[in-house]
C-alpha positions in Angstrom: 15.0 -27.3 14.2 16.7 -26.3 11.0 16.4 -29.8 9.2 12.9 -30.2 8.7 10.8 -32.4 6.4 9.6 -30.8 3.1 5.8 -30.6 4.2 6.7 -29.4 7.4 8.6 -26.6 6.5 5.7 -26.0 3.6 2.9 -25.4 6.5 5.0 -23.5 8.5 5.4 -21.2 5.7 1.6 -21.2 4.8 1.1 -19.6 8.4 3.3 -16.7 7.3 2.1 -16.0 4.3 -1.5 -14.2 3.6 -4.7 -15.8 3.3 -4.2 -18.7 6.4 -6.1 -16.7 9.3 -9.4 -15.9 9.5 -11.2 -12.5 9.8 -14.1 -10.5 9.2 -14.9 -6.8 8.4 -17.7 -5.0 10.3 -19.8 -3.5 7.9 -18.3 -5.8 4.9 -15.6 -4.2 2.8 -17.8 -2.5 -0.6 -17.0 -4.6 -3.9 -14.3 -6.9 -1.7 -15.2 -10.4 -1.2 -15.6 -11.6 2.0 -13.6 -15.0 1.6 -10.2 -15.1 3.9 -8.3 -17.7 2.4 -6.8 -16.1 -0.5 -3.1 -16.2 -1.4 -1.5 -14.6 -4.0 -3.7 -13.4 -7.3 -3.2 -11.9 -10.7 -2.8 -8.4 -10.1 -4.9 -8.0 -13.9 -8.0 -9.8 -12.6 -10.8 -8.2 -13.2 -9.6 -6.7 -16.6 -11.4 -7.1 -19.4 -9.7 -8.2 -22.3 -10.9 -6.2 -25.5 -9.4 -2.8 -23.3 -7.5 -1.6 -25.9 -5.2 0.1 -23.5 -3.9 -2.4 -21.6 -0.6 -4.4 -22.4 -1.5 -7.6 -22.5 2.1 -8.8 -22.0 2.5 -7.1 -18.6 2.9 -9.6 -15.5 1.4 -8.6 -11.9 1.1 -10.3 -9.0 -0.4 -9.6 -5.7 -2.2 -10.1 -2.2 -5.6 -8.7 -1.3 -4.8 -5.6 0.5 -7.1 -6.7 3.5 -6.1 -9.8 3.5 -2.2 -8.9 3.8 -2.8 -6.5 6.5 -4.1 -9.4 8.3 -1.2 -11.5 8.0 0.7 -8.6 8.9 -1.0 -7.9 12.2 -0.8 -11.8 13.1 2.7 -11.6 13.0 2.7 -8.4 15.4 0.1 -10.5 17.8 3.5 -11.1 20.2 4.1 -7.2 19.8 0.6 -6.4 20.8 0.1 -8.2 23.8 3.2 -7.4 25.3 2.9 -3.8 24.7 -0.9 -3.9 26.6 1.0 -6.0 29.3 4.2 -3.3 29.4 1.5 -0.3 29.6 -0.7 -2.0 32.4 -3.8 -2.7 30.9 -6.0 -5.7 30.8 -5.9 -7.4 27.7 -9.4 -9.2 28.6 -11.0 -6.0 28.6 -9.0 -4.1 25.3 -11.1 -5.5 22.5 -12.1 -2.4 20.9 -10.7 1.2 19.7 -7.3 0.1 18.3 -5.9 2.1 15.4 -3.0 1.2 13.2 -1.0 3.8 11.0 0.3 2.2 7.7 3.0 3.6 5.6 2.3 2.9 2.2 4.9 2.4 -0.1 5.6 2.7 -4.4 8.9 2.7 -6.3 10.3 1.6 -9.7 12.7 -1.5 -9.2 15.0 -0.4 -12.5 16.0 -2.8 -14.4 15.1 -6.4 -14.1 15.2 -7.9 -17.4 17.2 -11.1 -17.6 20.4 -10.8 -18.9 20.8 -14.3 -20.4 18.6 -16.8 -21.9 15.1 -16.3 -23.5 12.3 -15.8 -21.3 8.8 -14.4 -22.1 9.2 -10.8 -23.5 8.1 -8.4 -20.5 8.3 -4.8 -19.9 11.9 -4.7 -18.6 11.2 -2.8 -15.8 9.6 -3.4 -12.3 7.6 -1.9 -9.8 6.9 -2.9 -6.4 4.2 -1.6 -3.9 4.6 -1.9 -0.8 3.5 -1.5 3.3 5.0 -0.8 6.7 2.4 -1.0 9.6 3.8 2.2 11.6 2.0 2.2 14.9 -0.6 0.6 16.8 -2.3 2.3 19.8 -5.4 1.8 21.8 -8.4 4.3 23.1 -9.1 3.6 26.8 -11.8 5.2 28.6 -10.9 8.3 30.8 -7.7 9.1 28.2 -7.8 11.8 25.6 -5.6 10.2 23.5 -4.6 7.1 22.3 -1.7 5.1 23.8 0.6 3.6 21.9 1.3 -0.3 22.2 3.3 -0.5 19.2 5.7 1.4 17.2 7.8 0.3 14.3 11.2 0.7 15.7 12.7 0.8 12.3 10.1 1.9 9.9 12.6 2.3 6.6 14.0 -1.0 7.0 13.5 -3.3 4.4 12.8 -5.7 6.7 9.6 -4.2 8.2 8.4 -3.5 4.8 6.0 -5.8 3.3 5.4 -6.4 -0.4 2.0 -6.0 -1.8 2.2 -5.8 -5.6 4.6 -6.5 -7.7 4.1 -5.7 -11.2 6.1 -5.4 -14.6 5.5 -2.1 -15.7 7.7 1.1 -16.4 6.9 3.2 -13.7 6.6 6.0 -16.0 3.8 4.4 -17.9 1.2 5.8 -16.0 -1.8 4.3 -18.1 -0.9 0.6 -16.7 0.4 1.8 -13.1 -2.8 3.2 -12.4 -4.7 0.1 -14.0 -3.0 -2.3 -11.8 -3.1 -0.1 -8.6 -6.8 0.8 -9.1 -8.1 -2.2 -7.5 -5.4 -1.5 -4.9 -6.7 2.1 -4.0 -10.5 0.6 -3.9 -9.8 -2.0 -1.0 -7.8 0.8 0.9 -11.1 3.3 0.3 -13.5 0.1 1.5 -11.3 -0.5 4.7 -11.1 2.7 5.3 -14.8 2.8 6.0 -15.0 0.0 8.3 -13.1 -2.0 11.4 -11.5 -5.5 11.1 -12.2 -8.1 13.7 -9.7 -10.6 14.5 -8.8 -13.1 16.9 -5.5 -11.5 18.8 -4.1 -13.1 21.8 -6.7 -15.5 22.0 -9.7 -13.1 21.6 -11.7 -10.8 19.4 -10.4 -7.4 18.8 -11.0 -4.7 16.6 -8.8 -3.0 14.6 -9.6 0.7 12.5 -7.1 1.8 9.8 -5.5 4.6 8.5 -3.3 5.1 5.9 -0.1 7.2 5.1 1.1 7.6 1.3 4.9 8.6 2.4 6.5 6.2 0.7 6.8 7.9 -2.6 9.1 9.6 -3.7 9.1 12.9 -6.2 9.4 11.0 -9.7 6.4 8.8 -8.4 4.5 11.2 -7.2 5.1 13.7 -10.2 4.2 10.9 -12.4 1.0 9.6 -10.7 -0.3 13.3 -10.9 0.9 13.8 -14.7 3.3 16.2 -14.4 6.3 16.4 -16.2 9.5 14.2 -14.7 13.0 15.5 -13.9 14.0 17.8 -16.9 10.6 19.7 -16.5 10.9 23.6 -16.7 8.9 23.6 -13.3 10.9 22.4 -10.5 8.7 22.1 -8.0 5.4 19.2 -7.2 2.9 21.8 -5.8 3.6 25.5 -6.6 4.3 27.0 -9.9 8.2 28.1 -9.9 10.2 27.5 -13.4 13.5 26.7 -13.4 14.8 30.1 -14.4 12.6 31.7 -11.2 14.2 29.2 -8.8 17.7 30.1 -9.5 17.0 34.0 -8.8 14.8 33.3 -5.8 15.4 29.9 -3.6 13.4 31.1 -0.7 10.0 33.4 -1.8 8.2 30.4 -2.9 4.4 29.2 -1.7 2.4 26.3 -2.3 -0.3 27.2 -5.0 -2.1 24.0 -5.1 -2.4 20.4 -4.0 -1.8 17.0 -5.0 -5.3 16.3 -5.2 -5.9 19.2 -7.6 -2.8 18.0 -9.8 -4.7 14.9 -10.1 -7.7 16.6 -10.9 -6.5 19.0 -13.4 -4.4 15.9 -15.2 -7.9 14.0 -15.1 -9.4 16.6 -17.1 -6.3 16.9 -19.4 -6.4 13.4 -19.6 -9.9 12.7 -20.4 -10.7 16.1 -22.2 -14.6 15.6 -21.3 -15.6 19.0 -23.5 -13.8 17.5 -26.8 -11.4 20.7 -26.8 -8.6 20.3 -29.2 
């Protein structure tokens, strides 16, 4: 099995990778295509080149979001139809109602420059984003709530993490982080709004999506929302303590805003739409 001709082991890996199996999204995704057979792709297409804010020297590659959750689901098909089997219920009759919890995933790689030789001069840093279907579960008629058929047994393992984006950018630079991710953040809003249909276990199901950004951690986070990184004078992500407060008081602290009004608030900052100076 191991010793395999070239082209053999070349379709075989097609299978596993995203873009090989077909699918369609009821109502079509907004702004997505709706072609299936797409591999990996520049993670800058669709930039225009005179943006004077854009690096041109920065490297990204990635899958279609929709397209890679497919692929991720096809490789779960075993999963799911043994988990309808283990909980008793017909698989000829489950083609609707399943939901599927994904982790989402973002993190600076450090350093990855190369240490010898000369190769193309790149940022020299790296950042990867990345997904972890959590859960899959099932709405059956006559139960309130969903039962589960799947469940990531080990959902921080590298190994049930799949890479979406890959991109050579400072994570700190948050002008071309955000650029490369936008188109990222648009398919997740578009699936959001609709269901996939895919052949599983030999027939049509449906699949609904929801999405979990817990894979960040505080520098990320802090960064994506334009707030200052670890030597700030405020400690904390979402209420207003300083440094000096926090080391009188560790306990009498409460939450004075959320992340989407950080992001809103360093919009404004960011844009300065009234011209202030």
């Amino acid at each position: 099995q191991i010793f395999q001709p070239l082209h053999t082991l070349r379709n075989a890996e097609k299978e596993l990778l995203p873009g090989f199996h077909q699918f369609e999204w009821q109502p079509a995704l907004k702004n997505v295509s709706s072609s299936w057979d797409v591999g990996i792709i520049d993670g800058l297409s669709g930039w225009t080149t005179f943006v004077e804010d854009v690096p041109a020297d920065t490297i990204s590659r990635r899958f279609r979001y929709d397209v890679a959750l497919v692929s991720a689901l096809k490789d779960l098909e075993e999963d799911i139809m043994e988990g309808l089997r283990e909980r008793g219920l017909d698989d000829s009759i489950c083609t609707s109602g399943f939901t599927v919890v994904v982790k989402e995933s973002c993190d600076g790689m450090g350093d990855v420059s190369e240490k010898h030789g000369n190769g193309t001069a790149v940022p020299e840093k790296a950042v990867r984003f990345s997904f972890t279907v959590m859960s899959i579960s099932i709405r059956v008629e006559g139960e309130d709530d969903g039962i589960t058929i799947f469940q990531e047994p080990k959902p921080n393992s590298e190994l049930s993490c799949r890479p979406l984006c890959l991109m050579f950018v400072d994570e700190s630079d948050h002008e071309t982080l955000t650029a490369i991710l936008g188109p990222v953040v648009a398919e997740r809003k578009a699936m959001m709004e609709s269901r996939l249909i895919i052949s599983v276990g030999g027939l049509l199901r449906s699949f609904r999506f929801f999405f979990r950004g817990t894979g960040y951690d505080e520098k990320m986070v802090r960064e994506m929302e334009g707030l200052e990184a670890s030597g700030s004078t405020y400690v904390c992500t979402l209420c207003d303590s300083t440094r000096a407060e926090a080391s009188q008081n560790m306990v009498l602290h409460s939450i004075t805003r959320n992340h989407d009004e950080n992001l809103e608030r360093y919009e404004i900052w960011r844009k300065n739409p009234f011209s202030e100076s």
